[in-house]
C-alpha positions in Angstrom: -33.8 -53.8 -109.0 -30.2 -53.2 -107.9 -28.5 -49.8 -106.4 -27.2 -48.9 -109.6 -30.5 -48.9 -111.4 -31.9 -47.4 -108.5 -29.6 -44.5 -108.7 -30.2 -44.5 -112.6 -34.0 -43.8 -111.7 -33.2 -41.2 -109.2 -31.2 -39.6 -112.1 -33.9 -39.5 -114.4 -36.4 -38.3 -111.9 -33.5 -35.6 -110.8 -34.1 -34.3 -114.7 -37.9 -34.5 -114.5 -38.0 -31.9 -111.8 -35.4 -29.6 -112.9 -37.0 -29.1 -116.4 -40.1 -28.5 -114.0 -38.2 -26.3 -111.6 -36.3 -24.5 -114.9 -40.6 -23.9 -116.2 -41.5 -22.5 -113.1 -38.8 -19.9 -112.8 -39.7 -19.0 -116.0 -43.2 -18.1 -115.5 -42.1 -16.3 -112.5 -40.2 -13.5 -114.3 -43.2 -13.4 -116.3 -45.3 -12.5 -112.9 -42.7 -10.1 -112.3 -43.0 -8.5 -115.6 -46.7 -8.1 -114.6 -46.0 -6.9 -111.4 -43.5 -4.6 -112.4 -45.7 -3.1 -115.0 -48.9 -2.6 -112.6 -46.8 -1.6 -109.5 -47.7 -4.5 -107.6 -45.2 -6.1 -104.7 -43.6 -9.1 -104.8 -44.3 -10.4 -101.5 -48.5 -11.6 -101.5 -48.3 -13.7 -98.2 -52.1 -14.5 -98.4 -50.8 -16.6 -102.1 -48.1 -18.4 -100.2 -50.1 -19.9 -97.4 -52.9 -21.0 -99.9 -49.7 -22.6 -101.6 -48.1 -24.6 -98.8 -51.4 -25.1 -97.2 -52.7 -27.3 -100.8 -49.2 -29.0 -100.5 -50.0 -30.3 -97.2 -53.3 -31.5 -97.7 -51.9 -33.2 -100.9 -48.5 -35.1 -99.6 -48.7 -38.4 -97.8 -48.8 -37.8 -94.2 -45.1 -38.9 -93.7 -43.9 -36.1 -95.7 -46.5 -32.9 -95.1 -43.6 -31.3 -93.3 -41.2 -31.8 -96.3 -42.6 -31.5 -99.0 -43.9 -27.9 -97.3 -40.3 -26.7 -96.8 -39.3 -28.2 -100.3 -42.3 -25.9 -101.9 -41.2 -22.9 -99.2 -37.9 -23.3 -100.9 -39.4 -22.9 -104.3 -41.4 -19.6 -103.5 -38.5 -17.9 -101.7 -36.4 -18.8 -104.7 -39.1 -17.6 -106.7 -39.1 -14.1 -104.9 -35.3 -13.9 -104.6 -35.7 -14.2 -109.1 -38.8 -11.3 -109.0 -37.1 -8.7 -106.6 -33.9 -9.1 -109.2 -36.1 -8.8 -112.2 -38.4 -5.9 -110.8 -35.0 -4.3 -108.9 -33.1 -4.9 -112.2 -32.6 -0.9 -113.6 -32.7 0.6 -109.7 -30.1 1.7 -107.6 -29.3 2.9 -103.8 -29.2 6.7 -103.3 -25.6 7.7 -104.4 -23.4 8.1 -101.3 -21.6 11.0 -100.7 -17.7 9.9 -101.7 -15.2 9.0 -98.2 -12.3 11.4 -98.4 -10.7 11.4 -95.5 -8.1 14.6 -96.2 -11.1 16.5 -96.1 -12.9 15.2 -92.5 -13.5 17.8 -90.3 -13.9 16.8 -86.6 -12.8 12.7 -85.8 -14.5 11.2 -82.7 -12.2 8.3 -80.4 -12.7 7.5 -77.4 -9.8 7.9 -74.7 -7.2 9.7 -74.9 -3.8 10.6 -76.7 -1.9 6.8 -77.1 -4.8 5.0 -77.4 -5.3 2.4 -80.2 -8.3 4.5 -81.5 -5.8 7.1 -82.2 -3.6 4.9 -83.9 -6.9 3.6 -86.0 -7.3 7.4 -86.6 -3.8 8.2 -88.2 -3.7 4.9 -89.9 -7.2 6.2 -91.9 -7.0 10.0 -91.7 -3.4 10.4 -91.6 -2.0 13.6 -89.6 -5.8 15.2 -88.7 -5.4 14.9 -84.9 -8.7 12.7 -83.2 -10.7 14.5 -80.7 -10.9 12.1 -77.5 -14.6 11.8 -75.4 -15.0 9.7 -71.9 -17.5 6.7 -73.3 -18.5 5.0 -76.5 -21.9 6.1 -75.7 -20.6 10.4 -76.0 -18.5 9.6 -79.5 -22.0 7.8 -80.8 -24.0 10.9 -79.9 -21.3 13.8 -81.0 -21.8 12.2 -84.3 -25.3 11.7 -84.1 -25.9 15.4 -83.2 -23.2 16.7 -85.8 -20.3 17.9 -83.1 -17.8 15.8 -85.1 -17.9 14.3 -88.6 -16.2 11.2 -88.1 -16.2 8.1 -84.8 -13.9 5.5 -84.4 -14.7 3.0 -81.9 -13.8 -0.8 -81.5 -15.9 -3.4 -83.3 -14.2 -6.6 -82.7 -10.7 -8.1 -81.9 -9.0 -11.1 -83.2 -8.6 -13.0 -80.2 -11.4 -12.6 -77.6 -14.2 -11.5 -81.0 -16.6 -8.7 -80.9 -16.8 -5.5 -78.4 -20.1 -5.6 -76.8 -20.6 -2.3 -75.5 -19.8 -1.0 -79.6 -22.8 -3.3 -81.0 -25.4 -2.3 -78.1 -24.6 1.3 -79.1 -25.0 0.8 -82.6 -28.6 -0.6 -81.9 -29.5 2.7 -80.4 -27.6 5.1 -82.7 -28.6 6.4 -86.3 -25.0 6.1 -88.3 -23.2 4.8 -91.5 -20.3 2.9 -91.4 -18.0 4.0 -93.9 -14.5 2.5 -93.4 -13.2 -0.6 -91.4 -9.8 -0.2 -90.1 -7.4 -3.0 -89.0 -4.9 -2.2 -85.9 -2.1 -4.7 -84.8 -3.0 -5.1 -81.0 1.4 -5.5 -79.2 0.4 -5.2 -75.5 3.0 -4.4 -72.9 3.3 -4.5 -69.4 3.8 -0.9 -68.2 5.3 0.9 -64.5 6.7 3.7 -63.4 10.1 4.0 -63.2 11.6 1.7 -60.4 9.3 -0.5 -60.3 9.5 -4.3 -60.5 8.0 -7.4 -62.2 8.3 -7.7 -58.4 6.5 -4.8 -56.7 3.8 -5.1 -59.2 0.3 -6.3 -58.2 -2.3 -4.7 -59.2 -2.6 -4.5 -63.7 -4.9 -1.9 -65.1 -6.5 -1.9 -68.4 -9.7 -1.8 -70.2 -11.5 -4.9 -70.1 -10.9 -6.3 -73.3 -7.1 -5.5 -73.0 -7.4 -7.7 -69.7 -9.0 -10.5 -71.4 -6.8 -10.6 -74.0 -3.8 -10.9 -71.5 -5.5 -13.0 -69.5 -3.1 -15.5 -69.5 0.0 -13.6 -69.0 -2.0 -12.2 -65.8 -2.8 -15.3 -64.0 0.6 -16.6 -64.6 2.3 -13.8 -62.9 -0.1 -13.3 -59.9 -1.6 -10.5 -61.1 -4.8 -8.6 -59.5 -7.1 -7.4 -62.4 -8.2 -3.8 -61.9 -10.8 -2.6 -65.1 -10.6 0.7 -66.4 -12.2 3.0 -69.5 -9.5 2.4 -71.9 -5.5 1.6 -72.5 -4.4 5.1 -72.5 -6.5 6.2 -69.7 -5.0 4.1 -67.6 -1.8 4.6 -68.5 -2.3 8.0 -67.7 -3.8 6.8 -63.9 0.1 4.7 -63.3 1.5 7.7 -64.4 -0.3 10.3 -61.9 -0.1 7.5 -59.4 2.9 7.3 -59.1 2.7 3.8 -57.3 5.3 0.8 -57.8 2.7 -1.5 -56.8 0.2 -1.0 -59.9 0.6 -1.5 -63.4 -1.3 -0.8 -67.0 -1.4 -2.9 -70.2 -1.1 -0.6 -73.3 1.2 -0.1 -76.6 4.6 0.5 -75.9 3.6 3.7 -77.8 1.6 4.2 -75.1 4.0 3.9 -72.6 6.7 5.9 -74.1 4.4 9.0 -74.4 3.3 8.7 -70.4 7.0 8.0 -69.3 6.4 4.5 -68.4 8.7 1.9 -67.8 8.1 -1.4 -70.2 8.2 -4.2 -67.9 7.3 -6.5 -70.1 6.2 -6.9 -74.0 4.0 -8.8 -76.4 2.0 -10.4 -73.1 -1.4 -10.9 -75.2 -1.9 -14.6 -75.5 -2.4 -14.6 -78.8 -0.6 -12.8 -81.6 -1.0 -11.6 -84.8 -3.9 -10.1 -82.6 -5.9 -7.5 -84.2 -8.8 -5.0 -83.3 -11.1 -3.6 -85.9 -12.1 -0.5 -85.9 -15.5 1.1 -87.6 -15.5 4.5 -88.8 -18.9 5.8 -89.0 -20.7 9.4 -89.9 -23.7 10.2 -89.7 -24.9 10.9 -93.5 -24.5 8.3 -96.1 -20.5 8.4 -96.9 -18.9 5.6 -98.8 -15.4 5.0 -100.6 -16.3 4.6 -104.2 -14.7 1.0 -103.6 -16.9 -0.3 -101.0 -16.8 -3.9 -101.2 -18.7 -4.8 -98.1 -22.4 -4.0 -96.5 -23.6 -4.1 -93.2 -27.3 -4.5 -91.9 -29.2 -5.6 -89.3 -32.1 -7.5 -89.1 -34.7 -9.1 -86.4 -36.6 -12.5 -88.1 -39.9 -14.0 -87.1 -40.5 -15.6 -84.9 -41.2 -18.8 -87.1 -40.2 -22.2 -87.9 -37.6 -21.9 -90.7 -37.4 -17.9 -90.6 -33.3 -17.6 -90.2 -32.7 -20.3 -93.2 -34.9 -18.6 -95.5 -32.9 -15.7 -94.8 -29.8 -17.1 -95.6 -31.6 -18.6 -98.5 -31.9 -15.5 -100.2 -27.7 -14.0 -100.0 -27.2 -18.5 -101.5 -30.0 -17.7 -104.2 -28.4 -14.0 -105.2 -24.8 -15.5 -105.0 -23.1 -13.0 -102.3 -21.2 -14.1 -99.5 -22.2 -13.4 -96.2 -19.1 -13.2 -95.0 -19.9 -12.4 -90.9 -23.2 -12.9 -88.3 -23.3 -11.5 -85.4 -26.6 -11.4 -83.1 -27.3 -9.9 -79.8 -29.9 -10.2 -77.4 -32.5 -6.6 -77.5 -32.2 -5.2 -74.1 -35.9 -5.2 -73.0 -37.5 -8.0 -74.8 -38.1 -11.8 -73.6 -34.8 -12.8 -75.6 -35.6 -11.5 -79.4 -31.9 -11.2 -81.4 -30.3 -9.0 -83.5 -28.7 -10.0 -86.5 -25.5 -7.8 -87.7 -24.4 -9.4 -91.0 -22.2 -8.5 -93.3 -21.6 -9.5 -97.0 -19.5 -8.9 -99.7 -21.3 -6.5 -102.6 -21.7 -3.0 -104.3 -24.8 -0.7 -103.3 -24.7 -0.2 -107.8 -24.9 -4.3 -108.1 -28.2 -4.6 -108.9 -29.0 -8.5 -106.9 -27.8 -5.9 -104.0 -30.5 -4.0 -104.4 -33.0 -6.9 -104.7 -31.5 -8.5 -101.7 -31.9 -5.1 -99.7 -35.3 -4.3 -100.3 -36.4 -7.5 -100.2 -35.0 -7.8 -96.7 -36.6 -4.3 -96.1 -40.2 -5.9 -96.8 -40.2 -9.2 -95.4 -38.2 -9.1 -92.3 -39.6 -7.9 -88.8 -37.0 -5.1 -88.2 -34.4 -3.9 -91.0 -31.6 -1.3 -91.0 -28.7 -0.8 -93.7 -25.8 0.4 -91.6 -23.5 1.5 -95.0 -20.8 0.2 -97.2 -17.4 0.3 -96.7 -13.8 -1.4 -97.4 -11.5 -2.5 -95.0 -8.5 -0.4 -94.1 -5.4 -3.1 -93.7 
């Protein structure tokens, strides 16, 4: 038998087990008819280990292992079809609509000429931001209720995400309800008189540094962290030192009366930061396009593709993953992912609560549209 007839077999065999695959799917939005109707769940873990554990003792021993993941594949496919089925006529608890011209109290952290405030007039136009010391107090003055809105940084363009924003949000009850883009032009700021030449010391908030990084190294500079762009623009100012710069906006600079030494010093440009607006209650633009959650798996073989099995099997991109170690376990993760969809779609729903049931730890963290 040649290739070609060898492919022609495949073929035919290819047909056999989709008509098969086609029967089965079937039957199982019959079981989900039946389960809909009695109130039963979807997920019966004691059926699917009888399941895998009958394909094993049945396949040859060179291919236990795959035809077990091949029949895995099936059941979660078969799930993914019952939760859509059973999920079909529900819907999320309606949001309350995102208008900013009517938010009361709006959270940065910093202070005035800080790219939180520009991410704050680019969403809720003229309503001035009310500035706290950390991340950590703008999380917890929305948390408690002191201020309606927070804006903090989520991830930037050239150096990725903001740790110290994703550690909070593991901690913090919130909804994000916007996403807000903000071009990133560092400068080089002074006081008047001083020099690319007197200049030794460059202030800035970490991520500011990082992003400048190579701008710093080239020009000898000494890295000195601080809490944030503005705040440190503030510190040369007050200083009054020749010796010490800051890297902010040129806005920045102009309202603390600094001298621009020089601009545009990121490595990198476009470079952009991300901002996520958050609230406490459920509040959504009524053109959300995009839902976060987060998610811890199993600890078992197979657990993150069978995940990622179920956004393939609804048809929704997951468009970003992020994970982070917990703080206080031995090295379990925490998946942020985000993917594009409505909260009234109903393969949303499905996919949510069927994430709800079967993974370890779940959390839906809002929907939202980006701001560009």
């Amino acid at each position: 038998m040649n290739l070609n007839e060898l492919r022609d077999r495949i073929d035919v065999i290819d047909s056999e087990i989709l008509k098969l695959f086609t029967d089965r799917m079937d039957v199982c939005r019959a079981v989900a008819e039946f389960k809909k109707e009695n109130n039963l769940p979807v997920m019966q873990g004691g059926r699917e280990k009888q399941v895998i554990e009958r394909v094993r003792r049945n396949a040859p021993d060179d291919l236990k292992d795959g035809a077990a993941m091949l029949f895995q594949n099936i059941m979660d496919i078969s799930k993914c079809i019952q939760n859509m089925e059973i999920e079909h006529d529900t819907r999320l608890f309606s949001p309350e609509p995102f208008v900013p011209e009517k938010a009361g109290k709006i959270a940065c952290q910093g202070t005035a000429g800080a790219y939180s405030e520009a991410a704050c007039k680019k969403l809720f136009g003229d309503k001035p931001a009310v500035f706290y010391t950390s991340f950590e107090d703008v999380f917890n003055a929305v948390e408690t209720g002191e201020a309606d809105f927070g804006l903090l940084p989520l991830e930037n363009s050239t150096i990725g995400n903001i740790s110290e924003t994703y550690e909070l949000m593991s901690k913090h009850n919130f909804n994000i309800c916007s996403l807000v883009r903000v071009e990133i032009t560092h400068c080089l700021a002074a006081v008047k008189g001083a020099s690319a030449g007197t200049v030794k010391y460059v202030y800035s908030k970490e991520e500011a540094l990082e992003q400048c990084s190579k701008f710093i190294k080239e020009n000898g500079l000494i890295r000195r962290e601080y809490a944030n762009t503005a705040l440190s623009a503030e510190l040369v100012r007050e200083k009054n030192d020749p010796s010490i710069a800051c890297i902010c906006s040129k806005q920045c600079a102009e309202l603390y009366g600094l001298e621009i030494l020089n601009d545009r010093i990121a490595d990198a440009y476009p470079n952009y930061t991300r901002f996520i607006c958050f609230s406490k209650e459920y509040i959504s633009p009524e053109d959300a396009d995009t839902i976060t959650v987060c998610v811890t798996i199993p600890d078992t073989p197979g657990s993150l593709y069978r995940m990622l099995t179920k956004f393939y099997v609804a048809g929704l991109n997951l468009s970003k993953i992020e994970s982070k170690n917990i703080a206080g376990s031995d090295f379990e993760v925490m998946f942020y992912l985000d993917f594009k969809g409505s909260c009234t779609d109903p393969k949303v729903v499905a996919l949510l609560h069927d994430l709800e049931n079967e993974m370890s730890f779940f959390r839906f963290m809002g929907s939202f549209k980006e701001v560009m």
